[in-house]
N, C-alpha and C positions, 0 to 999 in steps of 0.2 A: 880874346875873351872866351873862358869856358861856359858855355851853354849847355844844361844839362835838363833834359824834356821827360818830366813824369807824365807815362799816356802817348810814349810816341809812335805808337803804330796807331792809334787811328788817325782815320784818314784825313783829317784838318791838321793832325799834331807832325804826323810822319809828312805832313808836305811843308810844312811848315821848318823843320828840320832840314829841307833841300834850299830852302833861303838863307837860312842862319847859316849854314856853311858856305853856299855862295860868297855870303856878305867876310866870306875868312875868319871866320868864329870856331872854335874846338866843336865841336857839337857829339853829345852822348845821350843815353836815354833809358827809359825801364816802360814793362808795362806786360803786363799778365796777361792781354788774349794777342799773339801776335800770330799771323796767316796773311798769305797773300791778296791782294797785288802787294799791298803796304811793307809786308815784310819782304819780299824781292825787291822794290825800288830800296829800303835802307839797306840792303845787301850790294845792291850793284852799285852804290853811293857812297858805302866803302863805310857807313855811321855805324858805330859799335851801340850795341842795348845790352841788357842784361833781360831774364824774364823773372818778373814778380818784384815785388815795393820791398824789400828787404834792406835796411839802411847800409849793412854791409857795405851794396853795391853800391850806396850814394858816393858816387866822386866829389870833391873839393870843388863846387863849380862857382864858379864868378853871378850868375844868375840862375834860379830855379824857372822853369816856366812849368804851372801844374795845369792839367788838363783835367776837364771837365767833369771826366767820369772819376776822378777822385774825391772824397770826402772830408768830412774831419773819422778821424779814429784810423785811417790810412798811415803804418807807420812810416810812411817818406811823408807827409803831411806834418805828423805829431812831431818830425825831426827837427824839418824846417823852421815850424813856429817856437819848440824850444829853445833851438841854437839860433833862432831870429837871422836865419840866413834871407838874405835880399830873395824875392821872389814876385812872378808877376803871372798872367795870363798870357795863353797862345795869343789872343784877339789884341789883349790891349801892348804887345811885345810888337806886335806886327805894326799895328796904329803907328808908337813911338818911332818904331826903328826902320819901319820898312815905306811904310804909306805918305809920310808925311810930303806937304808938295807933290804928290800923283792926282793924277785925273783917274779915281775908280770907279770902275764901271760894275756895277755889284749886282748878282743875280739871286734874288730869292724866292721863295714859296714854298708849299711844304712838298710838292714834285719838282722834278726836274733840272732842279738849280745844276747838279754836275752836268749833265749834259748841255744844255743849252749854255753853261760857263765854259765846257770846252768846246762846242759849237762858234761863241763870240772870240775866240782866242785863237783858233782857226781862222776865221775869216779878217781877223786883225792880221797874225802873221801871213797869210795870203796874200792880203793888202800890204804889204812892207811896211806894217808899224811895228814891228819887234816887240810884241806886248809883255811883259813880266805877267808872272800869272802863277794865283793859287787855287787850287778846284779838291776836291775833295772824290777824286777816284783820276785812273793812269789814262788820258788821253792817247789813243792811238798814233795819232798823227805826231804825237810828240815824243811817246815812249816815258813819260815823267809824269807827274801831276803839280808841279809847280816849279816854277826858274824867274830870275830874277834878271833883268835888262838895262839896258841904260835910255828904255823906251819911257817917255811921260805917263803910258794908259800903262793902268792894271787891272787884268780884269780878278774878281777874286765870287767865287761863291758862298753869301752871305746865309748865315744860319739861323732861324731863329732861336737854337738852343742855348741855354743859360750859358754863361761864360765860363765861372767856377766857381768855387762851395764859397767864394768870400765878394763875389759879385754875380748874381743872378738875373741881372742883365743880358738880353738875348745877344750873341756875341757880335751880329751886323750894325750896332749902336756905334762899335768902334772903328766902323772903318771910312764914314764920312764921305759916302758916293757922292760923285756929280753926276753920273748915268744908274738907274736904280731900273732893274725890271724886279716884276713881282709877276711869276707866273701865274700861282693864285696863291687861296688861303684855303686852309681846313683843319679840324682838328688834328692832330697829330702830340706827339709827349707826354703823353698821357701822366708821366711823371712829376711833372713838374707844371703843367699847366693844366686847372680845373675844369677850364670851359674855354670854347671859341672867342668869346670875350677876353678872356687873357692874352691869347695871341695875339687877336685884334689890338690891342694896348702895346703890347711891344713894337705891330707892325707900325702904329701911329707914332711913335717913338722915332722909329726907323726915317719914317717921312719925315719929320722936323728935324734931321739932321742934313736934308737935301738942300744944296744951296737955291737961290731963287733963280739961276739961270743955268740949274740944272734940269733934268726931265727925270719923268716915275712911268714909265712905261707897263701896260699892263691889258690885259685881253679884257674885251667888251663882255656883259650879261654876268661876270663872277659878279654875284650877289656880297659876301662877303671884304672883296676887296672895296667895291663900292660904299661899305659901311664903315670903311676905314677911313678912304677918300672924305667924304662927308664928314668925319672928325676936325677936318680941317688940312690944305693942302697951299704950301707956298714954295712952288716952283710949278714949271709945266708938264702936262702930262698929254701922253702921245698914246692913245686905245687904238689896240692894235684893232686890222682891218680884219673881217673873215677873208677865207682862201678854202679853192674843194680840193679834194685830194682826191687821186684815183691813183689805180694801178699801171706801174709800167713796166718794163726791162728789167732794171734795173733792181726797182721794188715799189716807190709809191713818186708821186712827180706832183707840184701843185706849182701855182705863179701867182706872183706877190710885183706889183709894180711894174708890169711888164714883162718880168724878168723871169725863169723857170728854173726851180731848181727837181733837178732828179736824182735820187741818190737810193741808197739799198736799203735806209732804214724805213721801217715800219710803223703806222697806226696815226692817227689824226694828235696825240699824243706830242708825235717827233715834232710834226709840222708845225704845231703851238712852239714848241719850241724854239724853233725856226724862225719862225717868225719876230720872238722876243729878240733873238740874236740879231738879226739882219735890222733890225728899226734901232737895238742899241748901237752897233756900227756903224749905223745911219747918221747916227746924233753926235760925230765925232767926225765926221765927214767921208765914210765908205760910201760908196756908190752902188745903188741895189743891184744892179746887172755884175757885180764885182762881187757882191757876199754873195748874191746866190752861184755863181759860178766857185766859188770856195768850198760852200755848202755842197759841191756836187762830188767832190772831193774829200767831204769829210768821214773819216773812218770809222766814227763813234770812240764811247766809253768802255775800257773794263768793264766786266760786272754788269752791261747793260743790253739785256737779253744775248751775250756773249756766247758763241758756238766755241764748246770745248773740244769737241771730242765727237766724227761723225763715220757710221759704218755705210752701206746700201740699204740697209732700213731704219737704224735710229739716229737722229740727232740728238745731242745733249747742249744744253742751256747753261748758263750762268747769270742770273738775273739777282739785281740787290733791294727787288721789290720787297716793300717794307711795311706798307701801307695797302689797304684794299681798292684804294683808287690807282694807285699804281699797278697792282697785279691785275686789274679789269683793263686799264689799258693797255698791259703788254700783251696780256693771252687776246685779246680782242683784236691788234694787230699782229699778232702770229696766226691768228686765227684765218684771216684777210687773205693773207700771204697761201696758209699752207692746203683752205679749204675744208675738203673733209676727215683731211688725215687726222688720225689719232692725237690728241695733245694731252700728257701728260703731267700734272701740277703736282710737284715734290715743295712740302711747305716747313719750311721750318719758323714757329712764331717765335718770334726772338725779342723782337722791339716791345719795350715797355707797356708801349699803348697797344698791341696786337695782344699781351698776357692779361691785360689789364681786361677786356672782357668790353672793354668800349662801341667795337664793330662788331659784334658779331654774326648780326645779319646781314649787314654790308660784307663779311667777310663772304658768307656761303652765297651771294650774290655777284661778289667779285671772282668766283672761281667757276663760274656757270658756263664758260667756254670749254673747260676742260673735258676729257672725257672721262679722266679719273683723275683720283685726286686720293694724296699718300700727304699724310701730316704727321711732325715729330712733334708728340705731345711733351707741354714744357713739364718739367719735375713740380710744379705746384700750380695751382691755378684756383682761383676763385667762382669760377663758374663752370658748369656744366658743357664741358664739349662736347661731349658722348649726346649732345640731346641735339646737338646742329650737324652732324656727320656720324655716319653709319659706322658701324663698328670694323670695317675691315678699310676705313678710310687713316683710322689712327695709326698710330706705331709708337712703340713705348725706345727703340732704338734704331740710330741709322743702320748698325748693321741688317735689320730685321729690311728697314727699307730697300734696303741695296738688295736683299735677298727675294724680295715680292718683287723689284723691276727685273732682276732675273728672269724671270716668266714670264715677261711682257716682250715680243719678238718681232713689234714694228711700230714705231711712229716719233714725236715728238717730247723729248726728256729734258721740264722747266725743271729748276731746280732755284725754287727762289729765297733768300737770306741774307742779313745783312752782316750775316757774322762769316764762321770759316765751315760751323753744319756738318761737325764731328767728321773732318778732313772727307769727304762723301765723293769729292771727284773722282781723287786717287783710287776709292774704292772702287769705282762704279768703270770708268776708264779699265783700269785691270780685270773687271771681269767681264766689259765689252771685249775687249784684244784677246780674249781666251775662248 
């Protein structure tokens, strides 16, 4: 069968693409912002794309799967509904063809879901359960972001985002967990959902598709998930324990059941994390003293405070913080870690809800670790930047950025983005090595 993925370099679409050809399906694809990791794993995977929706490129495919960030007026969209070519969603393609009879183990919330999914997928293959697995950024310890087994568990990282432009349905409806964490809730999407209440309504969604002798795993005090819970809940739920975290050797060390894991990543953030993984492992019969001995071994994610590029006075960063809750906890545990050295925050606001003008005090409150702080101001915007960050904080282009960290001659260089951030490594990499 020809499979042919509109949208397949992001990163649910392009992992999604490493099972469809698994499963021995032609698999091909298009999609207008393509940049790594996504676009190096469909490169070393051997998947042909084309760039930009131009029906030219539509090949004769057996099924269309559209992805999210398509619309109507998209003309690979306008094509398909014309010539009434068969066509389905990433989510609900995966449901049919992939999930069906699996035991999944589904991680959401509006942080964390890729890490702590490649976290559970780690200490699954540790444990010798060969887990198939879809996550939405490149897993170190694996080199991929999803592969497909002849193991029963899957673990997959659950999204609350719409599905696509003909089901608006958050896309974790279709994958029918029997292990469910939910790291927490918060606004986020600002696109497509109005309020907290929205979310909360898909996340309750989410819950009634959990069987009764499944679990909902999910951390104590989130005020929000609790108001989900309370919606009404039929299966069991397992609230995770607290754990302190201190510093070690390594980097931060905390114990959960007896057991101790230490490992090199950073901030009370990870640890949450950690925690969801090791108690979903748990519910499938891993032994705690066994994930966290996994966990002490696990390398992390792409993209997730990721060291590019390091001289005798600067590090550089690669972080895919997207959210102001997420950049307050990575600069807070890099913070941890580095003490008083210099920490530099390189921002690119890219996510719909970060343009959208929803956080904005939250934002200049999430960047209060830093010492300085370099923003690419977006081409439009509805509100007043210039009134929350001083004027030599903005930048109108990355080159101008790359040009002022020029002049900056020691410390710590974040670089935070969920996109590719007008290629800025390359840049910035070439004119540290000179």
């Amino acid at each position: 069968m020809h499979v042919h993925i509109l949208g397949i370099a992001g990163t649910f679409m392009g992992s999604l693409a490493l099972i469809a050809k698994q499963l021995g399906h032609t698999v091909t694809g298009q999609d207008q912002g393509v940049y790594p990791p996504m676009s190096t794993q469909l490169n070393e995977q051997g998947i042909t794309y084309t760039h930009g929706y131009q029906t030219k490129d539509m090949p004769k495919a057996d099924v269309y799967i559209v992805g999210n960030a398509l619309s109507r007026g998209n003309a690979c969209v306008e094509e398909i509904l014309n010539k009434q070519y068969t066509y389905t969603s990433g989510a609900q393609w995966l449901s049919e063809c992939v999930l069906q009879n699996k035991w999944v183990l589904a991680i959401s919330g509006t942080h964390g879901k890729t890490t702590t999914a490649s976290m559970l997928a780690w200490i699954l293959e540790d444990a010798g359960y060969n887990p198939s697995f879809l996550i939405g950024g490149v897993v170190e310890n694996f080199g991929i972001s999803s592969r497909l087994t002849d193991s029963n568990f899957f673990v997959i990282e659950a999204d609350e985002y719409d599905t696509a432009f003909f089901d608006k349905r958050s896309k974790f409806v279709h994958y029918h967990a029997k292990t469910l964490v939910i790291n927490n809730i918060e606004f986020d999407h600002a696109d497509i959902f109005d309020s907290i209440k929205d979310i909360q309504k898909q996340f309750h969604h989410l819950i009634r598709t959990v069987p009764s002798h499944g679990v909902i795993i999910h951390p104590q005090g989130n005020e929000n998930i609790n108001q989900v819970i309370e919606m009404g809940i039929y299966s069991e739920q397992q609230i995770l324990p607290t754990a302190d975290l201190s510093l070690s050797k390594n980097g931060t060390t905390f114990t959960v059941e007896n057991s101790t894991v230490d490992w090199n990543l950073l901030g009370e953030h990870n640890m949450q994390n950690g925690l969801n993984a090791i108690y979903a492992a748990h519910h499938i019969g891993v032994p705690f003293d066994v994930a966290c001995e996994a966990l002490n071994t696990f390398q992390g994610v792409k993209r997730r405070l990721e060291i590019k590029h390091q001289t005798n006075e600067i590090t550089l960063y690669d972080d895919f913080a997207h959210h102001p809750t997420a950049i307050q906890t990575t600069l807070s545990g890099l913070r941890v870690k580095v003490g008083s050295e210099r920490i530099i925050a390189i921002l690119e606001l890219r996510s719909n809800t970060m343009k959208s003008g929803f956080h904005q005090q939250t934002l200049v409150d999430a960047l209060s670790e830093a010492d300085q702080i370099l923003i690419l101001k977006p081409d439009s915007l509805d509100w007043d930047i210039g009134a929350l960050f001083d004027k030599g904080s903005l930048f109108n282009s990355v080159e101008d950025i790359v040009t002022a960290l020029g002049q900056i001659k020691k410390g710590h260089f974040v670089v935070m983005s969920n996109g590719g951030f007008g290629n800025i490594f390359s840049r910035l990499i070439a004119q540290l090595e000179t």
